[in-house]
Residue frames as a rotation matrix with the C-alpha (Angstrom) as fourth column:
UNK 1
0.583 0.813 0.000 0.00
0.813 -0.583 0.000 0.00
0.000 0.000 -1.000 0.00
UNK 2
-0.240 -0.666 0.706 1.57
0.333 -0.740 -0.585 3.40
0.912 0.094 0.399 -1.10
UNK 3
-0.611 0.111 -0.784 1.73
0.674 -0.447 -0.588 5.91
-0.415 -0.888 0.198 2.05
UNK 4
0.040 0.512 0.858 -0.74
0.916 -0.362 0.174 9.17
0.399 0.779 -0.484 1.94
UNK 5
-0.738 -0.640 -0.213 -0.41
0.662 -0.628 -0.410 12.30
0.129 -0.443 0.887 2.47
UNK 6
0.591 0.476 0.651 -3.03
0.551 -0.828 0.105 15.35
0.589 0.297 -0.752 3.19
UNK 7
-0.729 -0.545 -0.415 -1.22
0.589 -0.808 0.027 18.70
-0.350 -0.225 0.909 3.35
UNK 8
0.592 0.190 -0.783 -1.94
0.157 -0.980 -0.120 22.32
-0.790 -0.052 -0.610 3.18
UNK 9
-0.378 -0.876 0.299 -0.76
0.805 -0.151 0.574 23.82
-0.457 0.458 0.762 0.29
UNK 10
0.075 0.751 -0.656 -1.68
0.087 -0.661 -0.746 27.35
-0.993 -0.001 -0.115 -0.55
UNK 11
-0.651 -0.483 -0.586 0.12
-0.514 -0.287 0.808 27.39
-0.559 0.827 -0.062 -3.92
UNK 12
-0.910 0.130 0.393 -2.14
0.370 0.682 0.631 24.98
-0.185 0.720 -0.669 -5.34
UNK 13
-0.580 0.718 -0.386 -5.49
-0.336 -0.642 -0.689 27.69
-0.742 -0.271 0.613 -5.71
UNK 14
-0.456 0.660 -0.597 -7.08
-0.853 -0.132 0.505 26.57
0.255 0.739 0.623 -8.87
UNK 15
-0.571 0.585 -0.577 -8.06
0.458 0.809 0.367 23.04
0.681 -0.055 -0.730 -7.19
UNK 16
-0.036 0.809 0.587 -10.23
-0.235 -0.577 0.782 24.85
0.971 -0.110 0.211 -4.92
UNK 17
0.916 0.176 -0.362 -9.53
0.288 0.342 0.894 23.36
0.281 -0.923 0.263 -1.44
UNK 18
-0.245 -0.762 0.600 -6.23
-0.945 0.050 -0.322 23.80
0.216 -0.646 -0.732 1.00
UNK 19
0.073 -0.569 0.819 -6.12
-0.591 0.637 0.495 20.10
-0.804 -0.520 -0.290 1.75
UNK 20
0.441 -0.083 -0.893 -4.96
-0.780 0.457 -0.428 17.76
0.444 0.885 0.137 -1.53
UNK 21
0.603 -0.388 0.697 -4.38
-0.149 0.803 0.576 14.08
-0.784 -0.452 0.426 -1.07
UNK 22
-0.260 -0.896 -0.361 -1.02
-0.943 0.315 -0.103 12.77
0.206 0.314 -0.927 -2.68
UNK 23
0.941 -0.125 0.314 0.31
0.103 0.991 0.086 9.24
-0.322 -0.049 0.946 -3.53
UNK 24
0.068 -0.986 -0.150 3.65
-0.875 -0.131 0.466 8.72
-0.480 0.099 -0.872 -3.75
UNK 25
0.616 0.209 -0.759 4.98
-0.703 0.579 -0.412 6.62
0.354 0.788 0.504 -6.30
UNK 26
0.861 -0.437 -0.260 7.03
0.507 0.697 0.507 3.34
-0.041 -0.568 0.822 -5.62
UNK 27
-0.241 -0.825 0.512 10.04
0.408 -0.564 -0.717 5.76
0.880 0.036 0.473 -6.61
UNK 28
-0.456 -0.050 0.888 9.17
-0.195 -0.968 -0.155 8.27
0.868 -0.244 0.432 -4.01
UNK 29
0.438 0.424 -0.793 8.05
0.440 0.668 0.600 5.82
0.784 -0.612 0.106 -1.52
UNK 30
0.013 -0.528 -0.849 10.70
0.997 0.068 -0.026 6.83
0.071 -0.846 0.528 1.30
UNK 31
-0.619 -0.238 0.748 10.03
0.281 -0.957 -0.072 10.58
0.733 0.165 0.660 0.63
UNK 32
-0.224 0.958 0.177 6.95
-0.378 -0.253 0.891 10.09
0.898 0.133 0.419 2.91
UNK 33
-0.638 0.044 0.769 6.08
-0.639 0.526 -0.561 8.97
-0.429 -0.849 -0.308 6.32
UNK 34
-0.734 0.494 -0.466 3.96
-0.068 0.629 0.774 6.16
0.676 0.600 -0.428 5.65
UNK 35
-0.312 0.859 0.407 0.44
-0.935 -0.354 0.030 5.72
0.170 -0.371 0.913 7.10
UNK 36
-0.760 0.207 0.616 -1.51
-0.109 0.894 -0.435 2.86
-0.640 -0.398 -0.657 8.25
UNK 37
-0.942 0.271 0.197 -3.23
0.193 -0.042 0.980 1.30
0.274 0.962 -0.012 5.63
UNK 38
-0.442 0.879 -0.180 -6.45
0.863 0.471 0.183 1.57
0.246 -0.075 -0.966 7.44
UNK 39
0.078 -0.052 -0.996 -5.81
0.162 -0.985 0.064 5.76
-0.984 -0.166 -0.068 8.38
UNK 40
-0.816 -0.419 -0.399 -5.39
0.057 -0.744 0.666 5.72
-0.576 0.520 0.630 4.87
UNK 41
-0.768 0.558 0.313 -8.18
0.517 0.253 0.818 4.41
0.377 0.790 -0.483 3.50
UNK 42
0.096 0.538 -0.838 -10.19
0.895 -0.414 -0.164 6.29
-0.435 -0.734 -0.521 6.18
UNK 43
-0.256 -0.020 -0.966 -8.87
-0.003 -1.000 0.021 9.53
-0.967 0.008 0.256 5.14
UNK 44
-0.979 0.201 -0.041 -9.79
-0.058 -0.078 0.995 8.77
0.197 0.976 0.088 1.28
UNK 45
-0.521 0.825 -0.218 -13.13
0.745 0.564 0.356 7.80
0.416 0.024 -0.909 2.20
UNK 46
0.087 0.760 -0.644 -13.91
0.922 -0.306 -0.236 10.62
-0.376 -0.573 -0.728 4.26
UNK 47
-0.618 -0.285 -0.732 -12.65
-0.179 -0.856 0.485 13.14
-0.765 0.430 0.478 2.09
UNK 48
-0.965 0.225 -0.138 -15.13
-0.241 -0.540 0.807 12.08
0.107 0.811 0.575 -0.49
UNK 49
0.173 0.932 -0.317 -17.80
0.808 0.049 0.587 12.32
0.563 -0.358 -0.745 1.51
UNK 50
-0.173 0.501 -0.848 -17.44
0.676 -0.566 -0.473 15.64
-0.717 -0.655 -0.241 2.69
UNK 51
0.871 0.357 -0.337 -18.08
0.028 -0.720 -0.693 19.27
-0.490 0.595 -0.638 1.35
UNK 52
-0.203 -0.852 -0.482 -13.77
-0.365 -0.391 0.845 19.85
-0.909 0.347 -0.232 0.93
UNK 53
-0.439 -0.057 0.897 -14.97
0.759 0.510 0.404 17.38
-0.481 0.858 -0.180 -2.34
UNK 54
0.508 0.477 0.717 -17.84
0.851 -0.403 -0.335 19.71
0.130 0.781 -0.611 -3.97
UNK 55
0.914 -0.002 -0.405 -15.49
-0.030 -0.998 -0.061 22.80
-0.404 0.068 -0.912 -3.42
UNK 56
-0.255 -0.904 0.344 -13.10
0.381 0.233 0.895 21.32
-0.889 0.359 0.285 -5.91
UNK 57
0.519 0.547 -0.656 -13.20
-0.552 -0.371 -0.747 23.18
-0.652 0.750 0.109 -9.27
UNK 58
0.573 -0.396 0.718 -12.20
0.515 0.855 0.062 21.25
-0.638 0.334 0.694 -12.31
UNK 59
-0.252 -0.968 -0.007 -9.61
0.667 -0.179 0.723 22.34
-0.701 0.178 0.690 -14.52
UNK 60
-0.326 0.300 -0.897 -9.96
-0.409 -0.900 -0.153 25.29
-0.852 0.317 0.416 -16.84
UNK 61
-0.195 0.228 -0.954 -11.61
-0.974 -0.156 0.162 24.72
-0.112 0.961 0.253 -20.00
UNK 62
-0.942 -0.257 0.215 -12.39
-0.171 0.920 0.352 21.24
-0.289 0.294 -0.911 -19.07
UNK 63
-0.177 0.980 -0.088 -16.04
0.124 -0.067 -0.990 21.53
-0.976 -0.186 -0.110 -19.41
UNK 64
0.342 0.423 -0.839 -15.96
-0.662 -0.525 -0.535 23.03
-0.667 0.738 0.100 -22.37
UNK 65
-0.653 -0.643 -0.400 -13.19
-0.740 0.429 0.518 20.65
-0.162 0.634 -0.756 -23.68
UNK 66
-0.715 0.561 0.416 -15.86
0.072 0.652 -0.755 17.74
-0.695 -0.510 -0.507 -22.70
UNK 67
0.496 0.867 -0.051 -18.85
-0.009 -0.053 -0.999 18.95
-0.868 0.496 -0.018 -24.49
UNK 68
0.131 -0.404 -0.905 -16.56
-0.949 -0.314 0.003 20.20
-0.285 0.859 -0.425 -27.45
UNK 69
-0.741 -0.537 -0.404 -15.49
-0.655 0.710 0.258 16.62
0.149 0.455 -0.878 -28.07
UNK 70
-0.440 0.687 0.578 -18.89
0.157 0.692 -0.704 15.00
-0.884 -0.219 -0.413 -27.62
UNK 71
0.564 0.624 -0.541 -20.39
-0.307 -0.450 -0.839 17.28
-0.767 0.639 -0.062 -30.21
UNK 72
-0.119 -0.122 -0.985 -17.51
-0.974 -0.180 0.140 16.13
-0.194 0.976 -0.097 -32.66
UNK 73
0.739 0.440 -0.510 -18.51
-0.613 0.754 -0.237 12.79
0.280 0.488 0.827 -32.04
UNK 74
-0.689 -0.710 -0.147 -15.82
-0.260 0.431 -0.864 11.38
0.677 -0.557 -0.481 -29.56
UNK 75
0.756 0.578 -0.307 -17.45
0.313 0.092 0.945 9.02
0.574 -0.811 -0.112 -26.68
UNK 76
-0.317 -0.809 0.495 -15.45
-0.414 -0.351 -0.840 10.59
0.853 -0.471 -0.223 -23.84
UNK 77
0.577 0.315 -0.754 -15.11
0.206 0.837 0.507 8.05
0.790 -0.448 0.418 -20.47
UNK 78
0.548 0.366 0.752 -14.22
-0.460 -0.618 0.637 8.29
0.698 -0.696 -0.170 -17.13
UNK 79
0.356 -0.636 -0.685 -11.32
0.679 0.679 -0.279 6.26
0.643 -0.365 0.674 -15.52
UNK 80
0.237 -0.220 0.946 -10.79
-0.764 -0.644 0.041 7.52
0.600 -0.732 -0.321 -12.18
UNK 81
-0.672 -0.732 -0.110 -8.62
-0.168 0.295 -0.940 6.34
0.721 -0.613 -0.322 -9.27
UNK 82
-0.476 0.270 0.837 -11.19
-0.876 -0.232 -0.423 7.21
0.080 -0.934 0.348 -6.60
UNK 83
-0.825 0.286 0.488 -13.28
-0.034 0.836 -0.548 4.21
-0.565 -0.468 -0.680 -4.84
UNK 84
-0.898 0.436 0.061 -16.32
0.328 0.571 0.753 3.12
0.293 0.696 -0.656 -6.03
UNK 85
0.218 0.795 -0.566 -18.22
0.976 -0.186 0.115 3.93
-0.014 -0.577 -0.816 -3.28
UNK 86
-0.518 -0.301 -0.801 -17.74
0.363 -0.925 0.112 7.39
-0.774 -0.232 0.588 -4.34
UNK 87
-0.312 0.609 0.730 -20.21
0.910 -0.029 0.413 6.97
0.272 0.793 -0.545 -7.27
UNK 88
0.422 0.906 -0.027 -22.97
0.906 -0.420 0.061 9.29
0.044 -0.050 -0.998 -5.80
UNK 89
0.318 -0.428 -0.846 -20.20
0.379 -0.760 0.528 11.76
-0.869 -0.489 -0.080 -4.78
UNK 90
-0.646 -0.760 0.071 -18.76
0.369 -0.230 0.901 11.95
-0.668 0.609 0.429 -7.69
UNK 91
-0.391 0.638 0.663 -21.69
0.919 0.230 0.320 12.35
0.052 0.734 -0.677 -9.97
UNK 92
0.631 0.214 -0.746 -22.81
0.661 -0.651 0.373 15.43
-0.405 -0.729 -0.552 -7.56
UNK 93
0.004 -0.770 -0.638 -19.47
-0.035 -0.638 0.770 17.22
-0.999 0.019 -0.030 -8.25
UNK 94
-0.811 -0.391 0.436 -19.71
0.536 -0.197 0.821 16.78
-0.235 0.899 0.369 -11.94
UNK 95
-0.146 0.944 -0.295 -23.25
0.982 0.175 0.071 17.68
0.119 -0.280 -0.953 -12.02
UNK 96
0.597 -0.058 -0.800 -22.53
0.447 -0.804 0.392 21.01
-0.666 -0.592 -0.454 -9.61
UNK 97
-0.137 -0.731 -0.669 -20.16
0.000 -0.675 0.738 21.67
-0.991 0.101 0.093 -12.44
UNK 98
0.237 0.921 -0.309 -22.45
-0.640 -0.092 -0.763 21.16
-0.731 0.379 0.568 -15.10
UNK 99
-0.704 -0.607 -0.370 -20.91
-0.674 0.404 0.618 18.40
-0.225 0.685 -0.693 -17.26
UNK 100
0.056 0.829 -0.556 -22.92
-0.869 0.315 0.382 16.18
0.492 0.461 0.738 -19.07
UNK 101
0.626 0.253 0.738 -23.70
-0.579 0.784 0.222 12.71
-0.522 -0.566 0.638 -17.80
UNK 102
0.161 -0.683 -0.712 -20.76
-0.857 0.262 -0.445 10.31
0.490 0.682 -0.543 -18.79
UNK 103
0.977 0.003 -0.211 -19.83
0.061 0.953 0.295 6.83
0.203 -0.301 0.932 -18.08
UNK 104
0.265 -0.862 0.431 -17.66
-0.964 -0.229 0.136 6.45
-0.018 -0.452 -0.892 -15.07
UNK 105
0.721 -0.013 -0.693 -14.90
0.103 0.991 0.089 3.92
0.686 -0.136 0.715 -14.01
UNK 106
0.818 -0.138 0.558 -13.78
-0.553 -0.455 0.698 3.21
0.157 -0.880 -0.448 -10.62
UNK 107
0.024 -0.795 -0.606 -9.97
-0.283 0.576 -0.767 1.71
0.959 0.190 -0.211 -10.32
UNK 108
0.967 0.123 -0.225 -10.67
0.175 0.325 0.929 1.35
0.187 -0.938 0.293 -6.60
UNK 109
0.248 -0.954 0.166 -6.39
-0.334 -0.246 -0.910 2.46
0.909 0.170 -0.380 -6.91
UNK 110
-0.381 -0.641 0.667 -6.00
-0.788 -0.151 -0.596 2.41
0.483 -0.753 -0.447 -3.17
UNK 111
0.293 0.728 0.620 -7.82
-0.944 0.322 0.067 -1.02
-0.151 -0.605 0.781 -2.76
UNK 112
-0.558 -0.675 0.482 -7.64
-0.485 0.737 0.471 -4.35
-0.674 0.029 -0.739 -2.66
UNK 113
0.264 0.964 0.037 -10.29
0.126 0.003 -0.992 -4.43
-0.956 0.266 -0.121 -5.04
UNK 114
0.163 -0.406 -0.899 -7.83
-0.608 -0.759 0.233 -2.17
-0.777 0.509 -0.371 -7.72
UNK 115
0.182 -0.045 0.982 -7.53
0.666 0.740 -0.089 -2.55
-0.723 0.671 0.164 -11.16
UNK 116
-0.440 -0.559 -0.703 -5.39
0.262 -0.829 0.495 -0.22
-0.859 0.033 0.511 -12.87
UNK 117
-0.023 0.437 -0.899 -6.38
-0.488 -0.790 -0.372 2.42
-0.873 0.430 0.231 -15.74
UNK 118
-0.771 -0.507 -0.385 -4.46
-0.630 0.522 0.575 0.66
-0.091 0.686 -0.722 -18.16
UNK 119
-0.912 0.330 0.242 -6.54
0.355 0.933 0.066 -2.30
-0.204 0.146 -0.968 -17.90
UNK 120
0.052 0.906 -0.419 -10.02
0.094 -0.423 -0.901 -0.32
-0.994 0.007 -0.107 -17.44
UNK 121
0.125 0.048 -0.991 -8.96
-0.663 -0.739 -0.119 1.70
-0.738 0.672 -0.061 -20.55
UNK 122
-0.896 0.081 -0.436 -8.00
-0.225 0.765 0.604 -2.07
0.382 0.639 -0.667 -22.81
UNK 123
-0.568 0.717 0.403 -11.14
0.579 0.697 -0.423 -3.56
-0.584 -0.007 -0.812 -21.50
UNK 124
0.405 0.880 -0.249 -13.15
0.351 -0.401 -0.846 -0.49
-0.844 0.255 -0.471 -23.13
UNK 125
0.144 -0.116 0.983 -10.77
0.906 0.416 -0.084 -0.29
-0.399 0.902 0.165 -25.80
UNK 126
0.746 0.112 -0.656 -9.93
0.169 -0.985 0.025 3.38
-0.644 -0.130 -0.754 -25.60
UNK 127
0.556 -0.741 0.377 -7.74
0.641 0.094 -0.761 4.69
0.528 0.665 0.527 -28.17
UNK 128
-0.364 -0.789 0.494 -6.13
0.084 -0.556 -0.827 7.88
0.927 -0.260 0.269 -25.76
UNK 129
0.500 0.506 -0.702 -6.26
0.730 0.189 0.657 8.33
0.465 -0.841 -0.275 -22.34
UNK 130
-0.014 -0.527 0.850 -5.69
-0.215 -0.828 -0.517 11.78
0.977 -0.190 -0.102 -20.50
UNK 131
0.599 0.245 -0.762 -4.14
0.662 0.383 0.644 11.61
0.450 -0.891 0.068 -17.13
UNK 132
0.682 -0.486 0.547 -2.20
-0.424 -0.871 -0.246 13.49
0.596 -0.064 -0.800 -14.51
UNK 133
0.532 -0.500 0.684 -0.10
-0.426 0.540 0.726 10.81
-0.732 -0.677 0.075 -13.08
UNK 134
-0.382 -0.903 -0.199 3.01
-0.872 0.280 0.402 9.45
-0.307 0.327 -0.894 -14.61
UNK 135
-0.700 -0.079 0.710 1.94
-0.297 0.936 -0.189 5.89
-0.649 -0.343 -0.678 -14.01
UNK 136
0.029 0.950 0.310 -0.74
-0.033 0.310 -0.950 5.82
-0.999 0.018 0.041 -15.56
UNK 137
0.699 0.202 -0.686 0.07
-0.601 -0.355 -0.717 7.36
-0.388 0.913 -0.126 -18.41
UNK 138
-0.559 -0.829 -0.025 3.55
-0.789 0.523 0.323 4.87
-0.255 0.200 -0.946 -18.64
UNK 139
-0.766 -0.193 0.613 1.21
-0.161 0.981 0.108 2.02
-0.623 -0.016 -0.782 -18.40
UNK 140
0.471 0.846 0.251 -1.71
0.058 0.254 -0.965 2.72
-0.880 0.469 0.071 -20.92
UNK 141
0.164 -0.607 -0.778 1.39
-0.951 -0.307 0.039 3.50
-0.262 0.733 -0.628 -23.46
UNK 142
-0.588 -0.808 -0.026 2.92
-0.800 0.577 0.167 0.17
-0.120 0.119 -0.986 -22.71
UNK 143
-0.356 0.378 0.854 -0.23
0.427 0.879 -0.211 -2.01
-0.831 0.290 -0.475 -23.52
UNK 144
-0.569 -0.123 0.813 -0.35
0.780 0.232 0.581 -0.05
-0.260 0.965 -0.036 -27.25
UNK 145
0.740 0.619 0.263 -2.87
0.660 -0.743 -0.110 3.07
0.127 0.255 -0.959 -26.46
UNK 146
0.022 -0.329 0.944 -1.91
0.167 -0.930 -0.328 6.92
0.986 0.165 0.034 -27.16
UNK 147
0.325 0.253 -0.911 -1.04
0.945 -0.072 0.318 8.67
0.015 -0.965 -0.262 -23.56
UNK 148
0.180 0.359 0.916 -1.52
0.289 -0.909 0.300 12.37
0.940 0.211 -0.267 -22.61
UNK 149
-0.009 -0.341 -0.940 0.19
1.000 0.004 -0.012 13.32
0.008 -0.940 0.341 -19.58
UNK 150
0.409 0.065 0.910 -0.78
0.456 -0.878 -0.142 16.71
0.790 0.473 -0.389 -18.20
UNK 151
-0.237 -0.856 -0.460 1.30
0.579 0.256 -0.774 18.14
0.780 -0.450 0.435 -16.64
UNK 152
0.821 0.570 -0.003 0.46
0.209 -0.296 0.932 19.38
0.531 -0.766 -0.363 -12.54
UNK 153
0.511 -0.525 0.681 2.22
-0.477 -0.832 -0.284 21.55
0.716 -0.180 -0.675 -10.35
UNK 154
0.767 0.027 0.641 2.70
-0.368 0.837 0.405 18.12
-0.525 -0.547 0.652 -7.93
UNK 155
0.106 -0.790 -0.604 6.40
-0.984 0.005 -0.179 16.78
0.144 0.613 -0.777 -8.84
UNK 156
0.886 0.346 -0.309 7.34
-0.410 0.896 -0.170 13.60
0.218 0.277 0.936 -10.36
UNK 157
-0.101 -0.894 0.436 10.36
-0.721 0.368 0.588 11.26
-0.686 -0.254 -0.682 -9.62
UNK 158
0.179 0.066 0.982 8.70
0.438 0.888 -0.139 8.48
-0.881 0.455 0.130 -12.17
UNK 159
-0.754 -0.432 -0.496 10.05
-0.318 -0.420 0.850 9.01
-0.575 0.798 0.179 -16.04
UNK 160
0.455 0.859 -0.236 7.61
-0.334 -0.082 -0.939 9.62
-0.826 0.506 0.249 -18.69
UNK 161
0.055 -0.056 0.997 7.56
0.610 0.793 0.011 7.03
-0.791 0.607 0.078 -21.16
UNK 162
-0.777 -0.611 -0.152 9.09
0.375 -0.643 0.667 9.04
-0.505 0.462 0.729 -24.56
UNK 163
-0.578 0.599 0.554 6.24
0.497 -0.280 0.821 8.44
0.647 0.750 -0.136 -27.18
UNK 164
-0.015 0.648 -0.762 3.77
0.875 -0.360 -0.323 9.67
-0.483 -0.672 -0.561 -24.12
UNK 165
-0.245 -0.185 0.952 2.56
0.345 -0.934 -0.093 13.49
0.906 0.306 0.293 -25.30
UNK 166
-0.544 -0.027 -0.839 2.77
0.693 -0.579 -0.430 16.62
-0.474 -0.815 0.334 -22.24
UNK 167
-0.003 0.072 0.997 0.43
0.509 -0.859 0.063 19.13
0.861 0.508 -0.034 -22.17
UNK 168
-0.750 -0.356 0.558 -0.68
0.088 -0.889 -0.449 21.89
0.656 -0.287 0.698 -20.20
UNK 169
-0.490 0.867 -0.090 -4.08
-0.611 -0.415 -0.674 22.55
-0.622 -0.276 0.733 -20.17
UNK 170
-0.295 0.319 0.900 -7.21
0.365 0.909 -0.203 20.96
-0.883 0.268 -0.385 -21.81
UNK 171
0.705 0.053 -0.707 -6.77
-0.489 -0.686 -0.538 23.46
-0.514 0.726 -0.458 -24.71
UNK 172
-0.412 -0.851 -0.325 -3.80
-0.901 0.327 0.285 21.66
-0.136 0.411 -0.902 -25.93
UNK 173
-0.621 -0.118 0.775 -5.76
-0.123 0.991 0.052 18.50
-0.774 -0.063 -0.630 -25.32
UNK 174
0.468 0.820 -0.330 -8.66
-0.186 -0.273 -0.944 19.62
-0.864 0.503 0.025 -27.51
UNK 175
0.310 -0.731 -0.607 -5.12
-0.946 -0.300 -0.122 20.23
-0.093 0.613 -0.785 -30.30
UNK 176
-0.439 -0.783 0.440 -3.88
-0.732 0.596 0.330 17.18
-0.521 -0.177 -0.835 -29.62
UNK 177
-0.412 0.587 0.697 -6.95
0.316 0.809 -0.495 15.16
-0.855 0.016 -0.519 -30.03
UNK 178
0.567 0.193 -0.801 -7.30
-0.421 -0.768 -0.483 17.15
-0.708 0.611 -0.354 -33.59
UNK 179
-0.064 -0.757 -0.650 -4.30
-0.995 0.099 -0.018 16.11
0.078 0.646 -0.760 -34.76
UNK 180
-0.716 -0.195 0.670 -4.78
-0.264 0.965 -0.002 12.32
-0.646 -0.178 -0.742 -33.68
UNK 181
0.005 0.966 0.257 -8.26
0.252 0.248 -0.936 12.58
-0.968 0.069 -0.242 -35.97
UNK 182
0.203 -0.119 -0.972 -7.18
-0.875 -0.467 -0.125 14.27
-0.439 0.876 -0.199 -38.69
């Protein structure tokens, strides 16, 4: 079980909260105190189940990116880390931020339940997958799909697989996914 972390961090203002949970990769394992797995799964659980969840905002222009790529006729899916039992929460918070209704998946990441992106994303046959974790994005490369690592003020120690593309923002992804269609 990785260790977690919830800190204060004022620098991070566009996610909308002052406490952000972290995972440390297996690289970056000993940077961390480690936690008991059962304090950790507590604290994941109760963080999405309070308010600190609906007073996340989502990334600029992701909304718009979202609809924009439904309308040209892209299904766009959900592959999220968070638990399952975070369904109703989660739905709420997209909802509150008016996104359309989309089919989610839950990796259960911090469970024994887990079943990484990678695999989610081959079982549904995705051709790209946008993510903000290294890991993910190393391992949806290395079973043959496009990966889209964006890049987050949160610092990596894992190397980003080469063919992987970096953006910014979901303006670039909008560009990106343009140029994969063309």
């Amino acid at each position: 079980m990785k260790p977690f972390l919830a800190w204060a961090n004022p620098r991070l203002p566009q996610y909308g909260i002052h406490k952000t949970l972290v995972t440390a990769d297996a690289a970056d394992y000993n940077l961390y105190p480690a936690l008991e797995v059962e304090f950790a799964r507590n604290l994941i659980d109760t963080f999405y189940t309070t308010p600190e969840l609906q007073r996340i905002v989502p990334e600029r222009y992701a909304n718009a990116s979202v609809h924009s790529l439904l309308q040209a006729g892209h299904e766009v899916v959900i592959v999220t880390g968070r638990p399952s039992t975070c369904d109703k929460s989660t739905r709420l918070q997209l909802s509150a931020h008016k996104f359309p209704e989309l089919q989610i998946h839950y990796s259960n990441q911090y469970f024994e339940n887990k079943i990484s992106k990678a695999e989610i994303c081959q079982d549904l046959k995705i051709d790209l997958h946008v993510d903000d974790q290294v890991k993910h994005v190393n391992e949806v490369i290395a079973r043959g799909m496009k990966g889209i690592f964006v890049r987050t003020p949160v610092y990596y120690r894992t190397p980003l697989c080469e063919s992987a593309i970096t953006v910014e923002n979901w303006l670039d992804i909008l560009k990106v996914i343009a140029r994969c269609t063309m």
